[in-house]
N, C-alpha and C positions, 0 to 999 in steps of 0.2 A: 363584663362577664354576662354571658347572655345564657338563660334554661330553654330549653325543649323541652313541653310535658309529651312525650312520645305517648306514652299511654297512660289511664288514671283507672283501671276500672281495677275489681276486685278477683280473685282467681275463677272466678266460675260466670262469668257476668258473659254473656255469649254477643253482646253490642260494644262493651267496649275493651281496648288491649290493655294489657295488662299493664300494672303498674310500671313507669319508670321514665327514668328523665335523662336529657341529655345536657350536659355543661360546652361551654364553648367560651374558650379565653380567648388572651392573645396565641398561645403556645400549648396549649392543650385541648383535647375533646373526650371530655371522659364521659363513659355510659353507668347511670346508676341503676343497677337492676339488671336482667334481661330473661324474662318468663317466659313463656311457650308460644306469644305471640310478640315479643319483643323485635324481633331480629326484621319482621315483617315491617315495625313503623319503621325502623331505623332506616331502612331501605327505600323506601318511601321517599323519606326527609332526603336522603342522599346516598344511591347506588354505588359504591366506591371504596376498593377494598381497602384503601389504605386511609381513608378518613378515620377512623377511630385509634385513640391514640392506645385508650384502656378501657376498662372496666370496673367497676367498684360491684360486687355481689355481695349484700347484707346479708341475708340468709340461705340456707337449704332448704326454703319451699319450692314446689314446683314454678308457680306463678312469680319465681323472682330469680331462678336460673336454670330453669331447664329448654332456655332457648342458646342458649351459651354455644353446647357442639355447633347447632346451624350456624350460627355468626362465627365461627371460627372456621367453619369447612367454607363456607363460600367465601372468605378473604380468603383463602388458601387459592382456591377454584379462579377465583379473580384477576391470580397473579403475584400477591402482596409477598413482600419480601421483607418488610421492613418488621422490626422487632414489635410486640405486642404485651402488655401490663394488663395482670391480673390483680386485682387487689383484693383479698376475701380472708374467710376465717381457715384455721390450721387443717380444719376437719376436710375440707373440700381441696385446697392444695395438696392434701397426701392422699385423696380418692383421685384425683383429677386423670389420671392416666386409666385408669379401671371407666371412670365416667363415660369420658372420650369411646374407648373401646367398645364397652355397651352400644352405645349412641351408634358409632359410626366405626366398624370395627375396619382397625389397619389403615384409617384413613392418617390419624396424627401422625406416624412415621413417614406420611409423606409433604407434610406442610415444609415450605421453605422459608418461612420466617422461625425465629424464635418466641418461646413464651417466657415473659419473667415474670415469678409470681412475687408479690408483695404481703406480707402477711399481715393483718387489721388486726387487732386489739384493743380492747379498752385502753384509756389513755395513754396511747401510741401517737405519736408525731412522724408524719410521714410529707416529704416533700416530692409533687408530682408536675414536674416543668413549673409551670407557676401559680401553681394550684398546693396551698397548704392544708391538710386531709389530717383530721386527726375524728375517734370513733368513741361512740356510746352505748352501752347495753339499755334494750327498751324493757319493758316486761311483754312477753310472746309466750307462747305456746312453740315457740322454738327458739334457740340462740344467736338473736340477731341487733345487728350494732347499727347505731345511727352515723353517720357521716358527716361532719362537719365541712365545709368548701369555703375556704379563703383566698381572695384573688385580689390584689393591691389594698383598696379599703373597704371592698363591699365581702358579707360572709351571710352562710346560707349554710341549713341544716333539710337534709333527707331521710327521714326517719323510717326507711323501709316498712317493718311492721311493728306493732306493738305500740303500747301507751309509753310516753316519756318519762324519766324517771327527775322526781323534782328535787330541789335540795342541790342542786351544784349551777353551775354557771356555766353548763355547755350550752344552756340557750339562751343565755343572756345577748339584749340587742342583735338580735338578729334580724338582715333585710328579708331573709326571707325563709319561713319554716314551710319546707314539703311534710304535712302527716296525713296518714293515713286515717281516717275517719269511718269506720263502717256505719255505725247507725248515729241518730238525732242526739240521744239523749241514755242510752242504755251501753254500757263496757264492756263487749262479751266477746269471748276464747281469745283475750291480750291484747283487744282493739281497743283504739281510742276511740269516742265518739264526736258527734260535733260541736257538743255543748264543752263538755270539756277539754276539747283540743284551743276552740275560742278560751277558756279563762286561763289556760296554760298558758298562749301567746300573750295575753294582756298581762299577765303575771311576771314574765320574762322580759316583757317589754321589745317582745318582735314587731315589726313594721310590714309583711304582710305573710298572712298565713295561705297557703295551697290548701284546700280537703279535696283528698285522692282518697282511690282505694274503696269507694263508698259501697256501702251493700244493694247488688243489682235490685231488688224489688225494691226497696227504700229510693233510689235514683229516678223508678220508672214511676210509684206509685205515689209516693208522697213527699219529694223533693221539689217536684215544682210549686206543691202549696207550703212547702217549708221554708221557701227561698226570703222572703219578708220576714223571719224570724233570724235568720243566721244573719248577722250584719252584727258590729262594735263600733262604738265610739273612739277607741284607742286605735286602734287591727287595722287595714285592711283586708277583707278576706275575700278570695276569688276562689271558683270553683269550675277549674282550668278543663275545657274540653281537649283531646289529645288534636296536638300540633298546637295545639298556643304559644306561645313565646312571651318572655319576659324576660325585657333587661335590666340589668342591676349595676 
């Protein structure tokens, strides 16, 4: 199973795209996220309507699905015929026809593929080609679930936004935790930070942590002299420029 960091930066960060990754198995290519600048790396990485198998959308922020219509009008545009998975929470599946419309009106009645929606929940098990997907509520300032991704032996968690919630075993041994980190050392509006997204990985007993998401002045101002502080004895932790890869 291989990740794409397509994009790492935070909603308003005008250098980097926005949050969100891409998975790649044998039999799947799901997209986790896809914000207002999403639809652009993915394109990048690979122009091609029919490469994407699905979608996973954690929340209703802007910066984590309001790139969705454009990725779905240009596979349409492209040709693509072949069926398309949506996998997100109830609220957004029962908007999605009014969304679309806004966006791009009268375009969805003419797509030639189908959409099937999946609907995410807390402790839902959901099998996706060979991709086992099951979801967690973070603490946010909106209602948004982490994603667990299991693929033969290796398993990995993307925790869209918000701090983790401790006390269960959704993150136990994990190869690899995506969280979202805004600032060093300070928690603020549901974010984790970097100090404690590191003692939560060590705690859990993850084998490497991703910090995404990070707050634009913090990334430009005072990350490069912070870079010698963020390191563990236990972790490893990287802190993925978009288009890195990492396999698992």
């Amino acid at each position: 199973m291989k990740v794409i960091f397509l994009g790492v930066g935070e909603a308003f960060d005008p250098n980097q795209p926005n949050n969100s990754s891409l998975i790649i198995s044998d039999k799947a290519k799901l997209l986790l996220d896809c914000g207002f600048t999403t639809p652009w790396q993915l394109w990048k990485f690979k122009d091609d309507p029919d490469f994407l198998d699905g979608v996973y959308i954690s929340h209703k922020h802007g910066d984590h699905f309001l790139g969705l219509p454009a990725l779905l009008l240009r596979m349409w545009e492209g040709g693509r015929k072949k069926e398309f998975t949506v996998v997100c929470q109830k609220d957004l599946k029962d908007e999605f026809d009014d969304f679309m419309e806004f966006a791009y009106k009268g375009f969805q009645s003419k797509f030639e593929y189908k959409i099937n929606f999946v609907e995410s929940k807390e402790d839902k098990n959901i099998t996706f080609n060979d991709l086992g997907l099951s979801f967690a509520k973070t603490v946010h300032s909106g209602e948004n679930l982490a994603i667990k991704v299991k693929n033969k032996d290796k398993v990995l968690v993307y925790g869209g936004d918000g701090s983790p919630v401790s006390g269960t075993d959704f993150y136990n041994d994990l190869d690899l935790l995506i969280l979202e980190t805004y600032l060093y050392d300070k928690e603020i509006i549901g974010h984790s930070s970097i100090v404690s997204a590191i003692k939560f990985a060590r705690d859990n007993n993850v084998k490497c942590l991703a910090l995404t998401h990070i707050n634009r002045d913090f990334r430009k101002k005072e990350l490069p002299g912070s870079r010698d502080k963020i390191k563990s004895d236990k972790v490893k932790i990287i802190i993925p420029e978009p288009m890195d890869e990492i396999e698992l």
